[in-house]
C-alpha positions in Angstrom: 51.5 157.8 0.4 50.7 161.5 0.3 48.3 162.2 -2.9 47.6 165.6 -4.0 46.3 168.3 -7.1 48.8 170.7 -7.0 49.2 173.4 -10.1 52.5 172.6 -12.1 55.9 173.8 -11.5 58.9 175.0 -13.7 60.9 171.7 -13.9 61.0 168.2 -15.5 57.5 167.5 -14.6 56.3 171.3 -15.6 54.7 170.2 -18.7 52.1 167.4 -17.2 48.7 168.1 -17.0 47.0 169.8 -13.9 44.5 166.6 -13.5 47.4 164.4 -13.3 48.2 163.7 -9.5 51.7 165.3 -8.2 53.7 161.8 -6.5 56.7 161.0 -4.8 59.0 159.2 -6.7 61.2 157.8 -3.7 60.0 156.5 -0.4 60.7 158.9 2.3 63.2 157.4 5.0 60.0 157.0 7.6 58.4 154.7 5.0 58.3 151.0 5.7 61.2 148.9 3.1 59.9 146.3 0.4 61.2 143.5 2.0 59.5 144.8 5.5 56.2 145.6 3.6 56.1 142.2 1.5 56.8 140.7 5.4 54.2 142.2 6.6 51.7 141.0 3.6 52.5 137.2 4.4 51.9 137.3 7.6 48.5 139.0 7.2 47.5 136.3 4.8 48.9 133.5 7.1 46.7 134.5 10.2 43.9 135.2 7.9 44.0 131.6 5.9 44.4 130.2 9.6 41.4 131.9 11.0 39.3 131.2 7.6 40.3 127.3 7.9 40.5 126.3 11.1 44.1 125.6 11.2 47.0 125.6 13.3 50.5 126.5 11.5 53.3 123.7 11.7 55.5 124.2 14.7 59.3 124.8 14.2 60.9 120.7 13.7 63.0 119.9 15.2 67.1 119.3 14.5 67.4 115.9 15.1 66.2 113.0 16.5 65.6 113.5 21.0 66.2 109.8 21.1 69.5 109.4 18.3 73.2 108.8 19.8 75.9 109.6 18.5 75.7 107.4 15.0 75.0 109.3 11.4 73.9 108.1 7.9 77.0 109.2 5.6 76.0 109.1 1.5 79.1 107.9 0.6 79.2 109.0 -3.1 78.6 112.6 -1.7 80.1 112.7 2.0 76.7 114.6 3.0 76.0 113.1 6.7 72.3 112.9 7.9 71.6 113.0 11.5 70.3 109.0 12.4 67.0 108.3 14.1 64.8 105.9 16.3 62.3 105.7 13.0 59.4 105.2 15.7 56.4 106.9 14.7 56.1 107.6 18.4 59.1 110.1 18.1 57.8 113.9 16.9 60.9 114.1 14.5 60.9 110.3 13.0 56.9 110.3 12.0 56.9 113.2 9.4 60.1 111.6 7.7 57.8 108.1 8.0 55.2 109.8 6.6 57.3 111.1 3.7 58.5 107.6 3.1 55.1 106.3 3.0 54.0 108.8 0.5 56.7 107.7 -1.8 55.5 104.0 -1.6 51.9 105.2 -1.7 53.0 107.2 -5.1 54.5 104.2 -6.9 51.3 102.5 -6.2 49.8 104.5 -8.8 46.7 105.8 -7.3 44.4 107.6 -10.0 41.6 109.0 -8.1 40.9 111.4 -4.6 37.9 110.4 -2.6 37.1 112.0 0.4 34.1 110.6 2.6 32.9 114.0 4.2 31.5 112.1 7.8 32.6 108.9 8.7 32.3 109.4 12.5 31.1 112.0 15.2 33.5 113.7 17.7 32.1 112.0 20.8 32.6 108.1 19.7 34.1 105.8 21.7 36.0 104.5 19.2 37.0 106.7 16.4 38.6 105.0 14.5 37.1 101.6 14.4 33.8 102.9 13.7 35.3 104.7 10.3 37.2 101.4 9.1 33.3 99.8 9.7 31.4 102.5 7.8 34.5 102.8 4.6 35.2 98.5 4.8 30.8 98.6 4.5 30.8 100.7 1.5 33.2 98.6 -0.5 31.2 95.4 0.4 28.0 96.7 -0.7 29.8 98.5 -4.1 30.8 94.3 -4.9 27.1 93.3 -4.4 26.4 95.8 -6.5 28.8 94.0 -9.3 31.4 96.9 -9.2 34.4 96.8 -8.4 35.7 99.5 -5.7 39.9 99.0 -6.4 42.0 99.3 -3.8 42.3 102.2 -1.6 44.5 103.4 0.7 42.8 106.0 3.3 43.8 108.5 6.7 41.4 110.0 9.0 41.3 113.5 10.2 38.9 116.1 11.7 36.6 118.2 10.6 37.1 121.8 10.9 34.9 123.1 13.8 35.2 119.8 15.7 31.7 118.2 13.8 33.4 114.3 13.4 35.9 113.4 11.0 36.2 112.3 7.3 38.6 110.2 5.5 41.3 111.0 2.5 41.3 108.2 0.0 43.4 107.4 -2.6 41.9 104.8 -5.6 43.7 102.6 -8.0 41.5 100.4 -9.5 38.0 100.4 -11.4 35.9 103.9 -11.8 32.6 104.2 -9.7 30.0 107.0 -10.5 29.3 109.4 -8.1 26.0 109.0 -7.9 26.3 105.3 -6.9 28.9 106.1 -4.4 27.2 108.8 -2.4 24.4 106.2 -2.5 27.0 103.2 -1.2 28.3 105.9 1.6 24.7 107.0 2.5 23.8 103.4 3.6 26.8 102.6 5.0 26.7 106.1 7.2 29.8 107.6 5.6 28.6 110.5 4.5 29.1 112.4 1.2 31.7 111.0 -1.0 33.8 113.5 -3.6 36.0 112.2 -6.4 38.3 113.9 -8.0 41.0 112.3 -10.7 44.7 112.3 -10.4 45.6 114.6 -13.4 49.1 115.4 -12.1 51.2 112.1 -11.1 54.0 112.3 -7.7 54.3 112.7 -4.5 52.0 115.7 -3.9 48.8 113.6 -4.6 50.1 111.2 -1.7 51.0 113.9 0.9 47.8 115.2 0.7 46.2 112.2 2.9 49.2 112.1 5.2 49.4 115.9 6.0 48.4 115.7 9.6 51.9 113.7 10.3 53.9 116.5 9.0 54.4 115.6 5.2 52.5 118.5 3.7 52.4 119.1 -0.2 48.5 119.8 -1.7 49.7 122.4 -3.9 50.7 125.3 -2.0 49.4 123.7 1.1 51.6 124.4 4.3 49.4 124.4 7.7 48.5 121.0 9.2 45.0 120.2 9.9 43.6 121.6 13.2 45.1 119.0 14.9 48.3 118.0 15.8 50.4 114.8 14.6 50.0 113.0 18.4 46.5 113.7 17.7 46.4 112.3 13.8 48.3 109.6 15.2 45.6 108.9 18.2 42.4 109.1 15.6 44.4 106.4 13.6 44.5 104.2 15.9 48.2 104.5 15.8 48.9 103.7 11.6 49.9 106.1 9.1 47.2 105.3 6.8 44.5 102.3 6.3 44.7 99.9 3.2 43.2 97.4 1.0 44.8 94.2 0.9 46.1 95.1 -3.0 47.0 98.5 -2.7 50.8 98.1 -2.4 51.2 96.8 -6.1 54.3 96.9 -7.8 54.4 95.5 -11.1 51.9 93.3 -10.5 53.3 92.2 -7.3 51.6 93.0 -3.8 54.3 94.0 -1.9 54.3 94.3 2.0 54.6 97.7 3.0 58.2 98.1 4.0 59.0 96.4 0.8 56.9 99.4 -1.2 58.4 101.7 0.7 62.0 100.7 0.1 61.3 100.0 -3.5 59.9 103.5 -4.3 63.3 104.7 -3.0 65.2 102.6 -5.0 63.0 103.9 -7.6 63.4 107.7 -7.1 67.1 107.0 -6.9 67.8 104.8 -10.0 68.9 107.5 -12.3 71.6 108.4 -9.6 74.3 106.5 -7.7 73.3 106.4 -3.9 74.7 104.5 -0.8 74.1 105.0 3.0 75.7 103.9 5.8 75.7 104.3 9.2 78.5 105.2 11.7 79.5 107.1 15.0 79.9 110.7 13.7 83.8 110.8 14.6 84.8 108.2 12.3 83.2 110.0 9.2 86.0 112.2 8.2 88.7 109.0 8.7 86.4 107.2 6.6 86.2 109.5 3.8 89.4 110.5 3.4 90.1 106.7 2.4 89.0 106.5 -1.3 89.5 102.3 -1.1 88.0 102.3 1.9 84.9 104.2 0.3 84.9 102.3 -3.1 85.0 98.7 -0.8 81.8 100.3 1.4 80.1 101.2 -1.7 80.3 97.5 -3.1 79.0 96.1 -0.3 76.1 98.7 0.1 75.4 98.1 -3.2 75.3 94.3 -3.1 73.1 94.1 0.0 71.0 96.6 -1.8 70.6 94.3 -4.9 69.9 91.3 -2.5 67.3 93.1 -0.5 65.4 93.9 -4.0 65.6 90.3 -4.8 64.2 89.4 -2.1 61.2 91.5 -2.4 60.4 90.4 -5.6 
């Protein structure tokens, strides 16, 4: 933008003072748009928080499942069809929607603390993952010596930036240890320096934060995966979405398996509206919804299997 001193002309802008700088009020033609310019600002700031961090950006998901057939899940009350899926954590399309789903059952646990163990194994172990279940499953047992009591926790591994080991994402329900007797607890169980942080805001972000390397971002405004990949997250876990305490999955005072949490915490989410899925070959949707009876019999029996699946978990 072209800045200059000029002496003041007859016109509108005749009486300002000479100090004042002359400027264009309109973009010429050759001047970059707003929407081009604000474009151009967030990508700047995405390369630079990717070099800064360490990070690789998401890659574009996928549409649907590589391995689904033909079949879709139909909300009835709605008519809005979802593409079906394998639901293998193997499958790069089914393990971020796991993920998600094990966030929701992680959330209704009711986890009020974020502990992160800064160095619970080196890059060049044999077995990663072993080694930090050791070191984390250590530090509990010598916190109940110690006459505390460590809750239950519910932990992924990732990588440190830089490739210098790995550190763990916990989330605590349960009794309060200081931080000074934790880092001491991690030092002598070799899992490096603990930080604790309390759960002021409840939901599903808190939880996402520990599964982010499968795909289910959502710390804050946090949208780039850790430097690795979700094969690789999957790998360093030994193939599980997360590591738990025997209690962790509590629901009312009921340890659930973790299926059960998982179906629970939907049936949670959804209890304020009317939901039923079914599945079906995607030609007979439009013949099945144009059959209100039909519908209203479908929804019944959706709902009763519903009800007796929630029985049986509790």
């Amino acid at each position: 933008m072209t800045v200059s001193t000029l002496p003041a002309r007859p016109g509108w802008l005749s009486g300002r003072p000479r100090h004042l700088p002359s400027m264009r009020c309109c973009p010429s033609e050759t001047d970059p748009s707003i929407i081009e310019t604000i474009r151009a600002g967030r990508e700047a700031v995405r390369v630079a928080s990717l070099a800064s961090t360490d990070q690789t950006s998401t890659a574009d998901p996928l549409e649907r499942c590589p391995r689904s057939t033909g079949r879709v899940v139909v909300e009835l009350h709605t008519g809005q069809v979802f593409p079906d899926r394998c639901r293998s954590n193997g499958c790069p399309y089914c393990l971020p929607r796991n993920a998600r789903r094990r966030c929701l059952a992680i959330t209704l646990a009711g986890p009020q603390r974020m502990i992160r163990f800064s160095w619970v194994a080196r890059s060049k172990e044999d077995d990663i993952c072993k080694l930090a279940l050791k070191r984390i499953n250590r530090t509990r047992e010598y916190m109940k010596r110690a006459g505390l009591d460590p809750g239950e926790w519910c932990f992924t591994l990732e990588k440190n930036p830089r490739d210098t080991g790995f550190h763990a994402h916990c989330l605590q329900v349960g009794g309060y240890v200081p931080q000074d007797r934790l880092q001491d607890f991690c030092q002598r169980a070799g899992a490096g320096i603990p930080y604790i942080n309390a759960i002021k805001r409840t939901g599903i972000w808190t939880s996402r934060y520990g599964l982010k390397g499968f795909g289910a971002e959502g710390y804050g405004l946090k949208t780039f995966r850790p430097n690795a990949n979700s094969t690789e997250a999957f790998r360093i876990n030994n193939g599980r979405l997360e590591h738990h305490s025997r209690g962790f999955y509590n629901f009312d005072g009921e340890v659930l398996r973790v299926r059960d949490m998982e179906r629970a915490a939907i049936a949670t989410m959804n209890a304020d509206k009317p939901i039923a899925f079914l599945g079906m070959r995607g030609e007979d949707v439009q013949r099945v919804m144009a059959n209100r009876r039909l519908v209203h019999r479908l929804i019944m029996q959706v709902n009763q299997r519903s009800a007796s699946l929630l029985r049986a978990i509790r």
